[in-house]
C-alpha positions in Angstrom: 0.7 -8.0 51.2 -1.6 -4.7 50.3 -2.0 -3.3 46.9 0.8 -1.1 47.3 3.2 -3.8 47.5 2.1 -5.6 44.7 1.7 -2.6 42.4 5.5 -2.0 43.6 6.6 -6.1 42.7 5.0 -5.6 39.1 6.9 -2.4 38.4 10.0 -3.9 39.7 9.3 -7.3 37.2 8.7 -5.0 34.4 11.8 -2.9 35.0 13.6 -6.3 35.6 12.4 -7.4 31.8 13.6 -3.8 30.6 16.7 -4.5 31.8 17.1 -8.0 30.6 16.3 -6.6 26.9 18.6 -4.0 27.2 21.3 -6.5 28.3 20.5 -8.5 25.3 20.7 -5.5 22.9 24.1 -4.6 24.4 25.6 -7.9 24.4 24.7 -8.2 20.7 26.4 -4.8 20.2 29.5 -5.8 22.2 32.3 -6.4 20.0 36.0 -8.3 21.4 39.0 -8.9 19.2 41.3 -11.4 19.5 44.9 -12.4 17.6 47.6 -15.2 17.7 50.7 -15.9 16.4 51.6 -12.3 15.7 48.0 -11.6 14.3 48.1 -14.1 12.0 44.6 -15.6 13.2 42.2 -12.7 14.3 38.6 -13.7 16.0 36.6 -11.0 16.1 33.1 -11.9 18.9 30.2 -10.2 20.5 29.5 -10.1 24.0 26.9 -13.5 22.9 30.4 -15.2 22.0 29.1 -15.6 18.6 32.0 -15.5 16.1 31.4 -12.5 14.1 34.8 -13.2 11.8 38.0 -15.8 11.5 40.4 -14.1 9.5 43.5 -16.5 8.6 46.8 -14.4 7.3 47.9 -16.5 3.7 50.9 -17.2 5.4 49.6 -18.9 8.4 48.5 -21.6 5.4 51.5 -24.0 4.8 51.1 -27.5 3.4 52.7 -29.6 5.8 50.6 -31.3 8.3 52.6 -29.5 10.8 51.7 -26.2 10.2 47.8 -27.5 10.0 48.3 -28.1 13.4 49.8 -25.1 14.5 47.1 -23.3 12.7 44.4 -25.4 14.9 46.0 -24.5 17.9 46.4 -20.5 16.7 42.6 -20.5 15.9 41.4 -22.3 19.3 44.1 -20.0 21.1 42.4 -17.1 19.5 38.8 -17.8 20.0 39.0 -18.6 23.3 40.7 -15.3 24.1 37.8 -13.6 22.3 35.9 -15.4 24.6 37.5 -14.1 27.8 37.7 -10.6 26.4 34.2 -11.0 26.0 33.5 -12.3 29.7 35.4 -9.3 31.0 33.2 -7.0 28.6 29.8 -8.6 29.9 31.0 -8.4 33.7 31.8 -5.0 33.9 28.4 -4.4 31.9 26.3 -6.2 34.6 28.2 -4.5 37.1 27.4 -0.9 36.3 23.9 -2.3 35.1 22.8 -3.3 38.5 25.1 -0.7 40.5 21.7 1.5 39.0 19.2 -0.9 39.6 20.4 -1.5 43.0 20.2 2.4 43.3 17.1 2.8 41.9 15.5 0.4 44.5 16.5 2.4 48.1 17.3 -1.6 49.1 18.3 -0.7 53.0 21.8 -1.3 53.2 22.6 -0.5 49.5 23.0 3.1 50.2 
């Protein structure tokens, strides 16, 4: 390996960290929402499926235990959707992400 080479490695590891950082910044800003039972439980998450906000409709609160436990289910039916939504977000990010890395590179065969 010459000089060339690895001066053309390090650039590639330092545009590899630029793109990492940017991935992090845009999966911070990526924002999915997510509602069950006719919106009465709403998960809003970013693309880091952190929880951003629960919001719980006063009328999905009832005082039988049967309604606390269709509330359970409508908040774990909700978050996990945010969390697909979000998995579908960060895919298709990644995808046009290294579509012009991949570019970028002149990799033979990924013309």
């Amino acid at each position: 390996m010459n000089f060339s080479d690895l001066a053309k490695m390090k650039e590639m590891m330092s545009q590899a960290r630029e793109m990492q950082a940017q991935m992090e910044q845009k999966l911070a800003e990526t924002v999915v929402e997510a509602e069950t039972g006719g919106g009465m439980v709403q998960v809003r998450m970013n693309g880091k499926k952190e929880v951003l906000r629960l919001k719980i409709e006063p009328t999905a609160l009832g005082a039988s235990t049967g309604d606390i436990e269709l509330l359970e289910d409508l908040i774990a039916a909700a978050v996990n959707e945010a969390g697909r939504r979000a998995d579908e977000a960060i895919k298709s990010s990644v995808a046009g992400m290294m579509g012009g890395l991949a570019g970028g590179l002149n990799l033979p065969g990924m013309e």
